[in-house]
N, C-alpha and C positions, 0 to 999 in steps of 0.2 A: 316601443312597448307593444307587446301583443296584443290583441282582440280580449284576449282571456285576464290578462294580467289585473290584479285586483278585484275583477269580478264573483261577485258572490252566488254561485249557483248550487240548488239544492239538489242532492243527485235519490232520485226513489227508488229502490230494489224490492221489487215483488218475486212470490214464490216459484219460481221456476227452475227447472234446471240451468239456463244458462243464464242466472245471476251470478254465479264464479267470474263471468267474462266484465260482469261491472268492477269486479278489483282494478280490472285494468283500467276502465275507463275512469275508476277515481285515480289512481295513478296519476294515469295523465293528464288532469285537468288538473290536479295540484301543481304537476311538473309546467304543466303553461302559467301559473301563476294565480291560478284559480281560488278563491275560498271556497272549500268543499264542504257541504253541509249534509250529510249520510242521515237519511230516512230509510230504515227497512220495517217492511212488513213483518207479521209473526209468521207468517209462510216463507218468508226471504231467510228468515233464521235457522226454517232447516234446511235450507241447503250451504248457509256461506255465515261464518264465525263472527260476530261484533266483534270483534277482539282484532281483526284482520281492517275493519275498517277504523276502530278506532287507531290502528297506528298510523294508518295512511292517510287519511282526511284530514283537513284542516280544525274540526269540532268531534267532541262523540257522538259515536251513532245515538237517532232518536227513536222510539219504536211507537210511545203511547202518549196519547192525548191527555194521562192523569197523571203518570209517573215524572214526568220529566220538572225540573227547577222552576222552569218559565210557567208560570199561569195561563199565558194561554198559548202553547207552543206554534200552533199551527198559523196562526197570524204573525206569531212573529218571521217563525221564517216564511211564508210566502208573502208577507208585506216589505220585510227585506231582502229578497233573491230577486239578483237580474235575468235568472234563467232557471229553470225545473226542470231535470234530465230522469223520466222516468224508464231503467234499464235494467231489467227487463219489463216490460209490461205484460200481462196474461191477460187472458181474454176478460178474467171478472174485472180487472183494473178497468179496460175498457167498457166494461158496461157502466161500473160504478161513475166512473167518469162522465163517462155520455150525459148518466141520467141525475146526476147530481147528487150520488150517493155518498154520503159523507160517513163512511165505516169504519176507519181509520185515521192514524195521524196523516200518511200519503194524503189520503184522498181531500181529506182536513183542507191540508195545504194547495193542493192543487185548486180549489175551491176559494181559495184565499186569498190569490196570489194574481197580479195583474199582467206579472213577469209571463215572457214567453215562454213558451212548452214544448219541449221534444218527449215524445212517446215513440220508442224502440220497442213493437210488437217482437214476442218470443212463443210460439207453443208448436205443438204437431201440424200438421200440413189438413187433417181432416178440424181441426179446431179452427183452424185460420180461413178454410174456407166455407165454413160455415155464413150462410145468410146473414147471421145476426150479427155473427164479426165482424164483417165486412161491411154491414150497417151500421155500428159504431163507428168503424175507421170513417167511415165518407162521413158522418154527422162532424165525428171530431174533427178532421181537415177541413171542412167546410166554417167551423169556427177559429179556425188558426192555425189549428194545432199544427206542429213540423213532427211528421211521420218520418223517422228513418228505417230503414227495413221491413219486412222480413227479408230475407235473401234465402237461395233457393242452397241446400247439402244436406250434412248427415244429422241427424236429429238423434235424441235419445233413444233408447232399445236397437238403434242400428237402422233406421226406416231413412230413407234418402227424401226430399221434398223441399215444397215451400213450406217457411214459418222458422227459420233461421235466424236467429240474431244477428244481427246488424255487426259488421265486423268494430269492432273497438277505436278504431282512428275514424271510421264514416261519423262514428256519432261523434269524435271531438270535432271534427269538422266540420258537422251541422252547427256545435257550437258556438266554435271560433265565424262562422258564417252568419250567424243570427248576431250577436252579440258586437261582432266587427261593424256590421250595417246599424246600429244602434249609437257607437260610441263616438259617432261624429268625427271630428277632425283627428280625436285620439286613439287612430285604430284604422280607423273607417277613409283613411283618404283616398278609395279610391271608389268612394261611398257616390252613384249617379252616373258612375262611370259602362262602356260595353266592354267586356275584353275576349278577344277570340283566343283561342291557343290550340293549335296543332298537337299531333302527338303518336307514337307509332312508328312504323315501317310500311308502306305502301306494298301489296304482291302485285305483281305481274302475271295472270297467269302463261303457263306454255302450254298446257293440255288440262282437262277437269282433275286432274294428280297433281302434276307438279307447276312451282312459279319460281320467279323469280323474285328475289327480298331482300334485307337485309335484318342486323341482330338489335336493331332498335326495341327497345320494351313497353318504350312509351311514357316511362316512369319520370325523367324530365318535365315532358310537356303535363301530365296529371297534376304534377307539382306543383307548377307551375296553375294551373288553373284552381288548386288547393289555397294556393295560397292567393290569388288574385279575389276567389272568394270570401275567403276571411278578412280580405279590407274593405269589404262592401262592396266591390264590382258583380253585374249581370254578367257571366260568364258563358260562353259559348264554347264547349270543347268538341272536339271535329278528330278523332281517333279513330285510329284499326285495334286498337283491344276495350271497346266497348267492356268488356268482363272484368276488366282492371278499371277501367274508370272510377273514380269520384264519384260519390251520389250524395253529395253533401246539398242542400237546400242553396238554390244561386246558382248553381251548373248545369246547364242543359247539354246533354249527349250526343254529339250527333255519329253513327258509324260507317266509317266507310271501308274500304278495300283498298282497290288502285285507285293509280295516280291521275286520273281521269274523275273517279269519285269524287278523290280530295279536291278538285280542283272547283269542280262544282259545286261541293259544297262550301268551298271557301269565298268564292266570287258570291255567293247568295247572302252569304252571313257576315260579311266585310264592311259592305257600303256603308254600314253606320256603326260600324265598332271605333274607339276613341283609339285603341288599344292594338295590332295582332302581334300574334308571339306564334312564328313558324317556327314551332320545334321538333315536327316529324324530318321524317328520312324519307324525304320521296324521289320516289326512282328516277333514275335521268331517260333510263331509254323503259323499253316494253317490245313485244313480239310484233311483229308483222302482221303476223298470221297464226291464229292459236286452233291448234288441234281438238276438234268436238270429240276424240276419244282417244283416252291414255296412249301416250308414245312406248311403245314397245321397243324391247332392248335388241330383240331379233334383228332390226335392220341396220341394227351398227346405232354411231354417234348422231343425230339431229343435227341438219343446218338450222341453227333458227336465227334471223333475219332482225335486226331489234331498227327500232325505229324510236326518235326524241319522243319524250315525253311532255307537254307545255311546263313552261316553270312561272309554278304559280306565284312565287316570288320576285322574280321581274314582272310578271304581267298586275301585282299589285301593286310595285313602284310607279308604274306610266299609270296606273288608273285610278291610285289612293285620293280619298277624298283629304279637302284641305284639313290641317292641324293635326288629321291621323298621323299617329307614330306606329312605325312598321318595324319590326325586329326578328332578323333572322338568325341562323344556328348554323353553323359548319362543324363536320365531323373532322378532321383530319389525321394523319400519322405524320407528318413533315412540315417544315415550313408553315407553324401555324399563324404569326402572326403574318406573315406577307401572303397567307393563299387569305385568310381571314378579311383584309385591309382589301386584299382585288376585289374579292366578294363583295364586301360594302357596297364598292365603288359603283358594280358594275350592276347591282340591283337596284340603283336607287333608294337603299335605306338608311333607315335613324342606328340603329343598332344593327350589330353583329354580335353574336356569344358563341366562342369557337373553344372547340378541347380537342383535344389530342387520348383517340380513342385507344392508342398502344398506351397507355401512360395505368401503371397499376392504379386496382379501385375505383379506376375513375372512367366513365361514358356507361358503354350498352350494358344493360342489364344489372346494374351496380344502383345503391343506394344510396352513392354518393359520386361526387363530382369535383372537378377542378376544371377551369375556365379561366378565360382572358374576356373582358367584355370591350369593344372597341366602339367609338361614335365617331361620327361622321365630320366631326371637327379632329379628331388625330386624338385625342381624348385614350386611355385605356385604365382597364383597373380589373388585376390580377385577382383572382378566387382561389386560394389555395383550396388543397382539398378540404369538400366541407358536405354535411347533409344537402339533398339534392333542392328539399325544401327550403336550407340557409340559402342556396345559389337560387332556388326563384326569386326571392325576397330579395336579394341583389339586383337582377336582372329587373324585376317591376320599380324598384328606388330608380335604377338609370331611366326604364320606362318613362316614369313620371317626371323625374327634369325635365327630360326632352319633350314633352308632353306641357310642360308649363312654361318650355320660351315659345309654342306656338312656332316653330319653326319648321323648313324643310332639310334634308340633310344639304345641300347649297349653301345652306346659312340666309335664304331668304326667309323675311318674318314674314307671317300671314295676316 
């Protein structure tokens, strides 16, 4: 069962232009299982149609304090929501908020309600950084509140900036990340737990132009820390596309480059993870010697000279702390389950998760996946193709077995 599944969360659209983008977000909070309870403002009404949320939601939309069956609307739903999702929020939301203004059924409730709070700031870039917004925001986070976004693009009239709405999966994911951590053993198993997760392609530079890489996206390993959050795991993710990551409430970002970075920063952020899930691409080899200015085509082809890279994957085998479960990822195009199996063997690890990146729809840059997951006892279990986030959720269920016989891949118990 999901983080969301049965959860009753009230979702609040105030008057902004990017309340159209809450359709989605009630979407898919029903589609996780969610009971949707739609609060709009009379400013939310002129930009986006009751009618539009009444088919999607699990209730109809509520707008007023007087209007509505229930006597006293605002109590009921914030004394029964396990979560407030208010998306979009505009700067007055935030003051009202702040200051205890009770203008509204929204604000009613929000006042009412003991449940936790996501607030998804939305306005112009000169609104947002305004002094006094920026002083709600830090009052209201200072009381609890789970801030998702603003994120920085194209705003209404065409003006580029910060004050961005929150992309539509960040907030269900704050969600599913609050709500997982709350539901205990039903959701939440891996609720006290650390989990690191790799993610990306490592560059190599050759000169301040060009490097060497590969066509990893990264969208694996995010997944993968996506969902490790949504069960209540502290999440450590350690990526080269920081700009793609996660910003769900529970994952901390760390960004690197090369395979030197990664490696540092994995040895730093390992020693106490219950958890790691190496699912970047890190380069085997690197340059020798890197050109402090652009290689010009004038003098023909470049010898460049490559030299190993440390593999931070064996050097976490010989150095993992007891009862850590280590799980690595092999790309391949042949022989995946015997190059998969040497792999294990020869890292020292609990898992391997191997795909075969010729194989349609599935590996670099795809939204979906297909995998062989292998353990260290001979163990295997095939992932046909499936959503990249169905294959983390695989991949963390083997985690946690192996993680609850306290074992080494050896088969010594600890």
């Amino acid at each position: 069962m999901g983080s969301l599944a049965g959860r009753r969360i009230v979702l609040g659209v105030t008057g902004g232009v990017a309340a159209y983008k809450a359709v989605e977000v009630c979407r898919r909070l029903v589609d996780a299982g969610a009971h949707v309870a739609p609060v709009l403002t009379q400013g939310a009404l002129h930009f986006v149609g009751r009618a539009t949320f009444d088919a999607l939601a699990s209730e109809p939309v509520q707008t007023s304090l007087w209007d509505e069956p229930h006597p006293i609307p605002h109590t009921r739903l914030g004394q029964g929501a396990d979560l407030v999702v208010v998306c979009p929020a505009t700067a007055r939301l935030l003051s009202d908020y702040r200051t205890g203004r009770s203008g509204d059924l929204l604000t009613a409730t929000l006042l009412a309600t003991r449940a936790p709070v996501i607030v998804c700031p939305a306005m112009h870039t000169e609104m947002w950084e305004q002094p006094a917004v920026q002083d709600n925001v830090e009052v209201l986070a200072g009381r609890g509140v789970t801030m998702v976004g603003p994120g920085d693009g194209r705003l209404a009239g065409g003006d580029v900036g910060a004050g961005r709405l929150a992309d539509p999966t960040d907030v269900v994911e704050a969600a599913e990340r609050i709500l997982g951590a709350t539901r205990g053993t039903d959701g939440g198993d891996l609720a006290g737990m650390t989990v690191l997760v790799t993610a990306g392609g490592t560059r190599e530079p050759i000169c301040p132009v060009r490097f060497i890489g590969n066509r990893s996206s990264g969208k694996q390993g995010h997944a993968l820390a996506v969902e490790a959050a949504s069960r209540g795991a502290t999440v450590r993710c350690v990526t080269t596309w920081p700009d793609r990551a996660p910003t769900a409430p529970g994952i901390e970002v760390t960004a690197v480059d090369t395979a030197a970075e990664m490696a540092d920063a994995v040895v730093t952020r390992s020693t106490d993870a219950d958890i790691v899930l190496m699912a970047a691409a890190v380069a085997d080899f690197r340059p020798v010697d890197v050109a402090s200015e652009k290689i010009k085509k004038d003098g023909g082809p470049p010898e460049i000279l490559l030299e190993p890279t440390t593999d931070i994957l064996a050097e976490l085998g010989r150095t993992r702390t007891r009862g850590q479960v280590l799980v690595g990822f092999a790309a391949e195009t042949c022989d995946l389950r015997q190059n998969a199996a040497a792999k294990l063997t020869a890292k020292g690890i609990d898992l391997i998760v191997a795909n075969d990146v010729s194989t349609p729809e599935a590996g670099f840059d795809h939204d979906t996946n297909a995998v062989v997951i292998l353990d260290a006892e001979g163990g295997a279990l095939d992932v046909p193709l499936a959503d990249k986030r169905e294959v983390a959720r695989l991949v963390l269920d083997a985690a946690l077995t192996v993680h609850g016989t306290n074992r080494f891949p050896n088969g010594d118990s600890t």
